[in-house]
PDB file of N, CA, C and O in Angstrom:
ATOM      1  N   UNK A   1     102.657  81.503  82.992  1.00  0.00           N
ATOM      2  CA  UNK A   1     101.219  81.338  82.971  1.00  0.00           C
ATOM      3  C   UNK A   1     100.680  81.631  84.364  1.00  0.00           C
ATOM      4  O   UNK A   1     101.345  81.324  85.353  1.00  0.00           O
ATOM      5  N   UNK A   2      99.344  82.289  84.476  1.00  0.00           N
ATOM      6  CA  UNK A   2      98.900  82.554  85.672  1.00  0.00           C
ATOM      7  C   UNK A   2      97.753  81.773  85.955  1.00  0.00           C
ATOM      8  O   UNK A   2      96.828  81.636  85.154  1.00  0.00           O
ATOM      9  N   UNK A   3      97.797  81.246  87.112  1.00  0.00           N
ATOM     10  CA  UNK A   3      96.692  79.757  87.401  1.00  0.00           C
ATOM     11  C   UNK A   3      95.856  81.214  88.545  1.00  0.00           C
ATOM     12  O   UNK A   3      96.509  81.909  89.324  1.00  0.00           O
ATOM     13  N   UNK A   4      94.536  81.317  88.347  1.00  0.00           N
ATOM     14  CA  UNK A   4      93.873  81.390  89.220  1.00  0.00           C
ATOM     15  C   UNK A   4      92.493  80.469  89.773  1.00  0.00           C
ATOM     16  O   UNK A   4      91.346  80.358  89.340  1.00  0.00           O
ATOM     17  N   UNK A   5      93.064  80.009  90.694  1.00  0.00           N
ATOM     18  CA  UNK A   5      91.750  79.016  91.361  1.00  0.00           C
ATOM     19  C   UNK A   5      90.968  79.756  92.138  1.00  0.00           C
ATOM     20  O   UNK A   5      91.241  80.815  92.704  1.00  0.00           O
ATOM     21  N   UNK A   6      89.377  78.770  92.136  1.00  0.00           N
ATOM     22  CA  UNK A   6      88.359  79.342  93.045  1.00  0.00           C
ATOM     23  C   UNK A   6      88.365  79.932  94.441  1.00  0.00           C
ATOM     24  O   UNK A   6      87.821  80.886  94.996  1.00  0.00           O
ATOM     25  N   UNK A   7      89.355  78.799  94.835  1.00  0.00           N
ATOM     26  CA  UNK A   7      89.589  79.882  96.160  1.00  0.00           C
ATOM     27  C   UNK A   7      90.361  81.226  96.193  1.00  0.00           C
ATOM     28  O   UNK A   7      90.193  81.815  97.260  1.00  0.00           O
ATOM     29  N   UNK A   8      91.069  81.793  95.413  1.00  0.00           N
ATOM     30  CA  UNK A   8      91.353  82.768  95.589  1.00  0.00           C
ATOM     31  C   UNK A   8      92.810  82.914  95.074  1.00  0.00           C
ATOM     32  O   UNK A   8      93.399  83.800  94.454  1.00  0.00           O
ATOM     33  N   UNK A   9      93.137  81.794  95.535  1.00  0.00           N
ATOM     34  CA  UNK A   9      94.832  81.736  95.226  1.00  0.00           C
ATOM     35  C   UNK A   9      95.568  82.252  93.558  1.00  0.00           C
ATOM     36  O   UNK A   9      94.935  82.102  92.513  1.00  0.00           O
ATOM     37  N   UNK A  10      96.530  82.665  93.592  1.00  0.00           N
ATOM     38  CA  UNK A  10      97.018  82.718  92.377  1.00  0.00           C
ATOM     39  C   UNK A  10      98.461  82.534  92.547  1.00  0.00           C
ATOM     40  O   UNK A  10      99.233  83.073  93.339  1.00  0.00           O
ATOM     41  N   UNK A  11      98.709  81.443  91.414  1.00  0.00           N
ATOM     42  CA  UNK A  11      99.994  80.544  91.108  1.00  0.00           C
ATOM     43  C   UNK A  11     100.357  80.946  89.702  1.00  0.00           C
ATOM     44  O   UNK A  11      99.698  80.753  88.680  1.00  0.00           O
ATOM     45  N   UNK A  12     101.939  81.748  89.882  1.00  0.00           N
ATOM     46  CA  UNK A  12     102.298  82.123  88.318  1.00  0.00           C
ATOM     47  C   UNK A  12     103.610  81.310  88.381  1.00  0.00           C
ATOM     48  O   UNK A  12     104.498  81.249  89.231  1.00  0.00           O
ATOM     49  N   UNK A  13     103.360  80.499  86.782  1.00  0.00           N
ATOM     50  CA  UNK A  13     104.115  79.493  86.327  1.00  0.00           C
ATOM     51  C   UNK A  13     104.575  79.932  85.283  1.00  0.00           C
ATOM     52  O   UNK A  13     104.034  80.455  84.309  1.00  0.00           O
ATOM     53  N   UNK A  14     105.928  79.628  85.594  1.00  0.00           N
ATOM     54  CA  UNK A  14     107.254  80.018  83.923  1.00  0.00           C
ATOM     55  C   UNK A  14     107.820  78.491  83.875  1.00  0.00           C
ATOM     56  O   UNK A  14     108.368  78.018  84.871  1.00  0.00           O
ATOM     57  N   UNK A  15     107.594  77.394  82.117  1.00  0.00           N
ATOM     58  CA  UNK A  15     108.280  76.465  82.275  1.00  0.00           C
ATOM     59  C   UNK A  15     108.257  75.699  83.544  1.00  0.00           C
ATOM     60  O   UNK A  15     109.184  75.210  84.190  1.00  0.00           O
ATOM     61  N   UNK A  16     106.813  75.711  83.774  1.00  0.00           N
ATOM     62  CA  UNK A  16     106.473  74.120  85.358  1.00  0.00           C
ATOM     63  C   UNK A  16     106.799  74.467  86.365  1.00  0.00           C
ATOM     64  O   UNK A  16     106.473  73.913  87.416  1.00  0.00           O
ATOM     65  N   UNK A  17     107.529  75.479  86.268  1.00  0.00           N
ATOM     66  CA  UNK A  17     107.726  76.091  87.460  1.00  0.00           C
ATOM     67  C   UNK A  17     107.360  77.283  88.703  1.00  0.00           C
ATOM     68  O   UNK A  17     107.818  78.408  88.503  1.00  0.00           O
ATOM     69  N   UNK A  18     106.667  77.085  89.788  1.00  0.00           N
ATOM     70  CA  UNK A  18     105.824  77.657  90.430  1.00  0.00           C
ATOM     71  C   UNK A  18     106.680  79.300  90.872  1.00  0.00           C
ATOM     72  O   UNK A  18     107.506  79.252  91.784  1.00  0.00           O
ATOM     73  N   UNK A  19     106.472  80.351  90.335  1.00  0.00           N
ATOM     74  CA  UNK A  19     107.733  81.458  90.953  1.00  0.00           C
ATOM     75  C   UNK A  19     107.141  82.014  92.059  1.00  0.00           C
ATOM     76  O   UNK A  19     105.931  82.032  92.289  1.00  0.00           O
ATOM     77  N   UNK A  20     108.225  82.574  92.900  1.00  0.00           N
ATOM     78  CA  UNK A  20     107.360  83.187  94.218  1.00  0.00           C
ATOM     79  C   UNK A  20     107.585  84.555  94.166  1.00  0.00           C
ATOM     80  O   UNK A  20     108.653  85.092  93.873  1.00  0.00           O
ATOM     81  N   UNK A  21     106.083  85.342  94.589  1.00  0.00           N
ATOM     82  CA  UNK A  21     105.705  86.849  94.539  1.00  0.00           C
ATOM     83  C   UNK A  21     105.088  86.902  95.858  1.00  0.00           C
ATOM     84  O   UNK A  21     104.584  86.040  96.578  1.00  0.00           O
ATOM     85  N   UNK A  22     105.246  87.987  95.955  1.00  0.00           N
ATOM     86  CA  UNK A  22     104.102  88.484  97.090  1.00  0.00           C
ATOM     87  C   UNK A  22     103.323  90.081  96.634  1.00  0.00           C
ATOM     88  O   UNK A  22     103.808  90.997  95.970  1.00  0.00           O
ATOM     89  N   UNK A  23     102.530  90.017  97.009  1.00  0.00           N
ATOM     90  CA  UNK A  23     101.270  91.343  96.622  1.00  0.00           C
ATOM     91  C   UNK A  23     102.048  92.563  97.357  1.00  0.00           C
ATOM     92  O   UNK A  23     102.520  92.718  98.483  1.00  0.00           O
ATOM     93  N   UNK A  24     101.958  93.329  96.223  1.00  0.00           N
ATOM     94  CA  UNK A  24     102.156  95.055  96.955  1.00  0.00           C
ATOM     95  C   UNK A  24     100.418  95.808  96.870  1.00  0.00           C
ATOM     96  O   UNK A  24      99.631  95.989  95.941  1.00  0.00           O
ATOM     97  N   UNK A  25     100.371  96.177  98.804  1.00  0.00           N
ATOM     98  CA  UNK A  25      98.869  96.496  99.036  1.00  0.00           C
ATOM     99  C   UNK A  25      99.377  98.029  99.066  1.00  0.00           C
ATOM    100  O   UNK A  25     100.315  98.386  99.778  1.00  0.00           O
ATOM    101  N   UNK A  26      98.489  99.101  98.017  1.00  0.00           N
ATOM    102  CA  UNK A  26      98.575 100.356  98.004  1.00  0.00           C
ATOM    103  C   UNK A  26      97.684 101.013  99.380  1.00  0.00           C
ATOM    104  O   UNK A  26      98.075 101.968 100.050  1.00  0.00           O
ATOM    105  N   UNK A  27      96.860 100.521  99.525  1.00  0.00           N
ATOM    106  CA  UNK A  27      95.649 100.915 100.706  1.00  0.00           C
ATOM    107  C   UNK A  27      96.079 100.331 101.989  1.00  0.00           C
ATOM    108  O   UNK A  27      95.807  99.214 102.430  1.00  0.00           O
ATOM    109  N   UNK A  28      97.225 101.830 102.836  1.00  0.00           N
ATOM    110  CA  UNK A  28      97.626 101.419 104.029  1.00  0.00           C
ATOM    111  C   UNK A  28      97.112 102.189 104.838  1.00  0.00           C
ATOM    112  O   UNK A  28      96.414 103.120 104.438  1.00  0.00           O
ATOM    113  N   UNK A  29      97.396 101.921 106.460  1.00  0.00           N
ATOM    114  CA  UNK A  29      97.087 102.778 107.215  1.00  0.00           C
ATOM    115  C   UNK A  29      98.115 103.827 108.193  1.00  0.00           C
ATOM    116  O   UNK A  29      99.328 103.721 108.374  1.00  0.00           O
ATOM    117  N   UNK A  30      97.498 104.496 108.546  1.00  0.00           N
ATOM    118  CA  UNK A  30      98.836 105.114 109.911  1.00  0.00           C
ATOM    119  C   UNK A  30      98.533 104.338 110.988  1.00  0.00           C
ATOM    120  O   UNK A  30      97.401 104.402 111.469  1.00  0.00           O
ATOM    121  N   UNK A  31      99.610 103.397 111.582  1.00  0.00           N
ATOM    122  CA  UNK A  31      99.929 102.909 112.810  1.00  0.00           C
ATOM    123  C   UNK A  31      99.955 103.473 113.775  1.00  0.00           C
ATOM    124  O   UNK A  31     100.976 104.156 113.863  1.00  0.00           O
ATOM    125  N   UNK A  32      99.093 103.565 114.882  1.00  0.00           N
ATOM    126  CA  UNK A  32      99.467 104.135 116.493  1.00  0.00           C
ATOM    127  C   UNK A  32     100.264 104.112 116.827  1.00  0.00           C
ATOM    128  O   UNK A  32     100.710 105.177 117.253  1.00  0.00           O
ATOM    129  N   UNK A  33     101.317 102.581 116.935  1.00  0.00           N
ATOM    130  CA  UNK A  33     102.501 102.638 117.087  1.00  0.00           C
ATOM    131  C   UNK A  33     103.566 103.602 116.574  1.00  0.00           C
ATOM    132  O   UNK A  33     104.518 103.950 117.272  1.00  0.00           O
ATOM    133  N   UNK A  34     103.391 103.959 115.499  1.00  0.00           N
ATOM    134  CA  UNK A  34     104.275 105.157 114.809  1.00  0.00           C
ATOM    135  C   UNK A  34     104.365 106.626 115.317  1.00  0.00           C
ATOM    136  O   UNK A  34     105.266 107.394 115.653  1.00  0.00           O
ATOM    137  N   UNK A  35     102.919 106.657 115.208  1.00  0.00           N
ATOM    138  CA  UNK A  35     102.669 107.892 115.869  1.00  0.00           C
ATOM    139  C   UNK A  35     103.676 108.060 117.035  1.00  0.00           C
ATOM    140  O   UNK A  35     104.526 108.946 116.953  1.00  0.00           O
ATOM    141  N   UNK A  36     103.597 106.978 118.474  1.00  0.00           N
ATOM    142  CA  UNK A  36     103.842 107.461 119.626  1.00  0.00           C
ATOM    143  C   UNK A  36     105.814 107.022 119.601  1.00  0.00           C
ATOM    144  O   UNK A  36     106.505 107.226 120.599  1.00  0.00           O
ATOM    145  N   UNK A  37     106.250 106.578 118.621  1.00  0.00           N
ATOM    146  CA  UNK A  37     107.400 106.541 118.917  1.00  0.00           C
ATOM    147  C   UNK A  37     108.188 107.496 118.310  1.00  0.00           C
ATOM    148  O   UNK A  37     109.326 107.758 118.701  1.00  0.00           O
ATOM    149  N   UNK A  38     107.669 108.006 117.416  1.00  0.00           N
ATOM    150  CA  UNK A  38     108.305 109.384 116.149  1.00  0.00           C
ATOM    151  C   UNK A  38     107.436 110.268 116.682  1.00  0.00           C
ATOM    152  O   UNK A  38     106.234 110.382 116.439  1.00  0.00           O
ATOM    153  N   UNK A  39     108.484 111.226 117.826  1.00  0.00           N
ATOM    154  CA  UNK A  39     108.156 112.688 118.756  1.00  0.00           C
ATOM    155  C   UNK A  39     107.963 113.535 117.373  1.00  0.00           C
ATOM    156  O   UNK A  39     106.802 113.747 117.021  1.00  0.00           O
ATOM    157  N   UNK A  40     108.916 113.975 116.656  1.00  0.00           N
ATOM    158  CA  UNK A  40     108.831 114.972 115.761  1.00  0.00           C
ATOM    159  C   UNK A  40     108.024 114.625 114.714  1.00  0.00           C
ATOM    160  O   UNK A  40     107.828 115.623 114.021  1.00  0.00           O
ATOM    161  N   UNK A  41     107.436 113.598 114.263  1.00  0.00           N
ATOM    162  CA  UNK A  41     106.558 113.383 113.223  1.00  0.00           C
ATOM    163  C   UNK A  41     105.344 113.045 113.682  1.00  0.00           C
ATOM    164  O   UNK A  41     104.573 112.502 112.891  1.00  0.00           O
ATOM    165  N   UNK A  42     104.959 113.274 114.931  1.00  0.00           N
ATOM    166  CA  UNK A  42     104.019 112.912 116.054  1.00  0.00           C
ATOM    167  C   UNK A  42     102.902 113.518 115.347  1.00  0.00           C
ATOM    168  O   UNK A  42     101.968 112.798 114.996  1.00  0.00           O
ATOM    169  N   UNK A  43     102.896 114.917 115.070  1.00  0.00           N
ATOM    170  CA  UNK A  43     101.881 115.680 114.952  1.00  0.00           C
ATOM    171  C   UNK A  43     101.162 115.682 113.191  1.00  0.00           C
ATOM    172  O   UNK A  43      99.990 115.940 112.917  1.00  0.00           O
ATOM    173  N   UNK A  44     102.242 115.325 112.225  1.00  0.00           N
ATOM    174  CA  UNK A  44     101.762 114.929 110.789  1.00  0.00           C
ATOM    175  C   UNK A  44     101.102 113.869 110.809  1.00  0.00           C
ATOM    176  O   UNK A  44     100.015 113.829 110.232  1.00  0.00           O
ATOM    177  N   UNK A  45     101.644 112.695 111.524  1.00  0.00           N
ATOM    178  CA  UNK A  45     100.909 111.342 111.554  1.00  0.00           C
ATOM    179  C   UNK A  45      99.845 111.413 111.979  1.00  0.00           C
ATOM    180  O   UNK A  45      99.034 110.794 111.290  1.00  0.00           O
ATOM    181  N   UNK A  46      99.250 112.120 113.222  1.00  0.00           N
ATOM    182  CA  UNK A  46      98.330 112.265 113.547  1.00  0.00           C
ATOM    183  C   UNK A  46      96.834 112.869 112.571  1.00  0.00           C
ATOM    184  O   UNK A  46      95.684 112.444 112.456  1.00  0.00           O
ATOM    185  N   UNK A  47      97.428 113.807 112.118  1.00  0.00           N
ATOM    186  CA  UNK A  47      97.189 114.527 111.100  1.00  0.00           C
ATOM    187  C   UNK A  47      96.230 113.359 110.112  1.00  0.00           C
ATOM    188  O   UNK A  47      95.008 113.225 110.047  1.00  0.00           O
ATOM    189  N   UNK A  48      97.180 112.723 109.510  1.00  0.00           N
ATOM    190  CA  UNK A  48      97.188 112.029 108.381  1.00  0.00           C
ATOM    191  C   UNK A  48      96.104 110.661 108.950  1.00  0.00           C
ATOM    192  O   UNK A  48      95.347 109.849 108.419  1.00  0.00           O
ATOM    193  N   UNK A  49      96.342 110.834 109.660  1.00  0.00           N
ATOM    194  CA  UNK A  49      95.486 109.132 111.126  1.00  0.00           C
ATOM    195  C   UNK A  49      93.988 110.150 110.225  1.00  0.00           C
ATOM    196  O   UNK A  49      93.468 109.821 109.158  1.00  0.00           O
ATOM    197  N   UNK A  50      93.677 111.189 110.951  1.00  0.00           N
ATOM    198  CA  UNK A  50      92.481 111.649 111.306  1.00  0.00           C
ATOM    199  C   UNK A  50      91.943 112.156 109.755  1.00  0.00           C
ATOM    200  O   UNK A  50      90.870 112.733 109.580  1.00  0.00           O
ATOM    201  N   UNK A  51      92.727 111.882 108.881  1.00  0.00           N
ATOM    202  CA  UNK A  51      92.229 112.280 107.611  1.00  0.00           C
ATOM    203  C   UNK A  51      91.858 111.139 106.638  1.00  0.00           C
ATOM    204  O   UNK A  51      91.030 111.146 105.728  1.00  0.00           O
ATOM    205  N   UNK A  52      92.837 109.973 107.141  1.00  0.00           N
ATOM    206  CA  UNK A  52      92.458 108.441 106.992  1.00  0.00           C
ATOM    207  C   UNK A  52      90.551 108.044 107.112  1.00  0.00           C
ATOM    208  O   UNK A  52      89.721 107.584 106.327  1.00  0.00           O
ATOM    209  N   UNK A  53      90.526 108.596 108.731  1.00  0.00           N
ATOM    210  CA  UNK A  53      88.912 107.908 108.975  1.00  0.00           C
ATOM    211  C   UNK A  53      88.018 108.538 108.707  1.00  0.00           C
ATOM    212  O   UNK A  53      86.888 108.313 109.141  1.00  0.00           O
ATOM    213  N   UNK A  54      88.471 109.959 107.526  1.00  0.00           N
ATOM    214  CA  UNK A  54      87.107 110.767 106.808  1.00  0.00           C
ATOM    215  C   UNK A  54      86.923 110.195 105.342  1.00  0.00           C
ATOM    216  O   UNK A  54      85.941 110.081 104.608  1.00  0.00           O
ATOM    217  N   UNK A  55      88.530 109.820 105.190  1.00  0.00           N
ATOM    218  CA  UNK A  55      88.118 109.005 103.298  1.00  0.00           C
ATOM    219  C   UNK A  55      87.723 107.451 103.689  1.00  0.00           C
ATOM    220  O   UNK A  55      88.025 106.684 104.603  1.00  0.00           O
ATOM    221  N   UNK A  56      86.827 107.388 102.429  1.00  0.00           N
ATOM    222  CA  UNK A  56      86.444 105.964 102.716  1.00  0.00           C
ATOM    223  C   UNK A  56      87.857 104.737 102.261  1.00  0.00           C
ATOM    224  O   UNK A  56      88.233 104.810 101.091  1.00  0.00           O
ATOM    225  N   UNK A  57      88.241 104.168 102.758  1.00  0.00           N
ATOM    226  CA  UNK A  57      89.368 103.144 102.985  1.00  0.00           C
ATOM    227  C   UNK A  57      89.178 101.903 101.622  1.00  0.00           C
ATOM    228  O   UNK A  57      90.083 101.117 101.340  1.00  0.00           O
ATOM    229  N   UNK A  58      87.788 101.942 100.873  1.00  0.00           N
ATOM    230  CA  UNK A  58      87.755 100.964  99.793  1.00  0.00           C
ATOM    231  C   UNK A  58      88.451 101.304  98.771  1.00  0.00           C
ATOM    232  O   UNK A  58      88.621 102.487  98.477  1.00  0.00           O
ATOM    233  N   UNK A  59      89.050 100.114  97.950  1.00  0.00           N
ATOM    234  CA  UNK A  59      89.421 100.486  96.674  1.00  0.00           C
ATOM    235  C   UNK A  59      89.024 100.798  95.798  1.00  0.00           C
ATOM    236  O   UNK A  59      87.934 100.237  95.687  1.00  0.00           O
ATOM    237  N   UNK A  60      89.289 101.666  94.640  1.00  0.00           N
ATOM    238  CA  UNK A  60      88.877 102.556  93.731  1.00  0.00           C
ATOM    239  C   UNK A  60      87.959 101.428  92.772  1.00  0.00           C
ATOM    240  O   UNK A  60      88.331 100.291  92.485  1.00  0.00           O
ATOM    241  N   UNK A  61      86.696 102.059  92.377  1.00  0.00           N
ATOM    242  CA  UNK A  61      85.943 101.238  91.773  1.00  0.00           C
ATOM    243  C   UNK A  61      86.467 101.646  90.029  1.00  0.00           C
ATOM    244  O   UNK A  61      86.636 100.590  89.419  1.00  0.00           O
ATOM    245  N   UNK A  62      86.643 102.429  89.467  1.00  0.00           N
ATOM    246  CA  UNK A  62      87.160 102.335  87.888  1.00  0.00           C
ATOM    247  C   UNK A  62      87.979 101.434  87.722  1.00  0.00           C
ATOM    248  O   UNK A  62      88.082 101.302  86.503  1.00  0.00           O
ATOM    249  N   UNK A  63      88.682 100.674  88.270  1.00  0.00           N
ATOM    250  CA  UNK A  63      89.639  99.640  87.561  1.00  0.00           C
ATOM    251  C   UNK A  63      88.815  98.244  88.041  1.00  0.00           C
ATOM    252  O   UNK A  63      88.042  97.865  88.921  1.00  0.00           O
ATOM    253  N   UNK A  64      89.596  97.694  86.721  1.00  0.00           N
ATOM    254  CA  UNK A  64      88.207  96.785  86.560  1.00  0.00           C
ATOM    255  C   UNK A  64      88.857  95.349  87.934  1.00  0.00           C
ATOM    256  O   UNK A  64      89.972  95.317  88.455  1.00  0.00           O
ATOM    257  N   UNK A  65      87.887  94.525  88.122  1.00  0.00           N
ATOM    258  CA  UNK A  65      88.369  93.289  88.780  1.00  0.00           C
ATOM    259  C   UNK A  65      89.184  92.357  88.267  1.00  0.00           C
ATOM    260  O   UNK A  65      89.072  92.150  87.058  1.00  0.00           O
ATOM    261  N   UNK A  66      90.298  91.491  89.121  1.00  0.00           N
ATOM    262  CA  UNK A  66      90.740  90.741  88.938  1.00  0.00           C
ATOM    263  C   UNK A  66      90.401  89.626  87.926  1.00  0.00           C
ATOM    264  O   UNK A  66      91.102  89.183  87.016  1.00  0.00           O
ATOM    265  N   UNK A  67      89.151  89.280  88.308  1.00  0.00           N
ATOM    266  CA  UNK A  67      88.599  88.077  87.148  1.00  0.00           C
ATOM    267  C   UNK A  67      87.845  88.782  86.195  1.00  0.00           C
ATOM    268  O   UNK A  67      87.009  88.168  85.532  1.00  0.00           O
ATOM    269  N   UNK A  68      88.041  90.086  86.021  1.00  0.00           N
ATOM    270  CA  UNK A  68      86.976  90.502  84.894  1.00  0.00           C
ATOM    271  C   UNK A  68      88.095  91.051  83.594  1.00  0.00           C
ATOM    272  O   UNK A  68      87.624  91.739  82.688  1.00  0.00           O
ATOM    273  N   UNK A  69      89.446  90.721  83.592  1.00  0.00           N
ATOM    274  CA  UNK A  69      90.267  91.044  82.721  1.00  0.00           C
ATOM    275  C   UNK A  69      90.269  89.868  81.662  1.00  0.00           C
ATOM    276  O   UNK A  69      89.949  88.721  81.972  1.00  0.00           O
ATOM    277  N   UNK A  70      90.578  90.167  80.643  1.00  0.00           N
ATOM    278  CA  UNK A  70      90.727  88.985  79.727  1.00  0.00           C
ATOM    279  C   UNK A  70      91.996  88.335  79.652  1.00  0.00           C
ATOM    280  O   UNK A  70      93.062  88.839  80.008  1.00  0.00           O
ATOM    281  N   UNK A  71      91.916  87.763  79.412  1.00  0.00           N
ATOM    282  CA  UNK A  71      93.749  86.326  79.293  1.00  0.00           C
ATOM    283  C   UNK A  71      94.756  87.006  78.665  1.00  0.00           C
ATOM    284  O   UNK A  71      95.908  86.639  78.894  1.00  0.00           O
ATOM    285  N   UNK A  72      94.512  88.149  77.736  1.00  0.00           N
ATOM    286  CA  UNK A  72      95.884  88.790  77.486  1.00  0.00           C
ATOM    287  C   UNK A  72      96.510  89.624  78.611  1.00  0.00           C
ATOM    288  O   UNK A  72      97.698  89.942  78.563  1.00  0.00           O
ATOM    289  N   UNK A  73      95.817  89.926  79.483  1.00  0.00           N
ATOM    290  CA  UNK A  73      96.520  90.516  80.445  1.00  0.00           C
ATOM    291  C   UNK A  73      97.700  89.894  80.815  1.00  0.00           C
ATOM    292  O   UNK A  73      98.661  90.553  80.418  1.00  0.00           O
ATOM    293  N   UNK A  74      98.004  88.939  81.386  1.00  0.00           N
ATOM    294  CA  UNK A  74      99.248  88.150  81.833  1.00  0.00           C
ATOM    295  C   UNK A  74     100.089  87.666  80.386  1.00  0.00           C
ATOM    296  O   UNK A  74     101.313  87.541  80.419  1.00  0.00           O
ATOM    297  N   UNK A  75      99.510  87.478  79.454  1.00  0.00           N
ATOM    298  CA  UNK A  75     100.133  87.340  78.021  1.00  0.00           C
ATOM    299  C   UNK A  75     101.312  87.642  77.590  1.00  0.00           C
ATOM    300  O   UNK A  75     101.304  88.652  76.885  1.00  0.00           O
ATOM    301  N   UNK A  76     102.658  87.004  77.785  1.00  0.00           N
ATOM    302  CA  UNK A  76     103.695  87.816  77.165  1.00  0.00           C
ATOM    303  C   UNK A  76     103.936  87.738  75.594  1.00  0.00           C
ATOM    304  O   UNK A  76     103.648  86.825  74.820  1.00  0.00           O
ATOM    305  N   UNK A  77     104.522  88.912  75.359  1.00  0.00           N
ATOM    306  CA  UNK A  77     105.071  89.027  73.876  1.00  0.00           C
ATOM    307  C   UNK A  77     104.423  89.262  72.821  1.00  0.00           C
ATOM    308  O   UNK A  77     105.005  89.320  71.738  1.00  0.00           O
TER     309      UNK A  77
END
């Protein structure tokens, strides 16, 4: 079962029991740090840096919100 509270949190429970997850974030960035320590990939990263701050960095608006799914979503079986 998936508990989501007002603050934000979300607690998924199998049988009383609290399991532990952590979030995979698709919307990353290129690190400076990367850049200057990878000589030979110096110049793609860069690349990719400067193509970063022309797309806008928000997440895609067609998929719907977190609280706007209905209860079968987490639903097994």
């Amino acid at each position: 079962t998936v508990f989501d509270y007002p603050d934000g949190r979300l607690v998924i429970k199998h049988r009383g029991r609290a399991l532990p997850y952590r979030t995979f974030d698709k919307v990353r960035q290129v690190d400076q740090a990367a850049i200057v320590e990878n000589k030979r990939l110096g110049p793609v990263l860069a690349y990719i840096a400067e193509q970063q701050k022309l797309l806008d960095v928000s997440r895609s608006q067609k998929a719907p919100g977190r609280r706007g799914q209905g209860a079968s979503l987490f639903k097994a079986g």
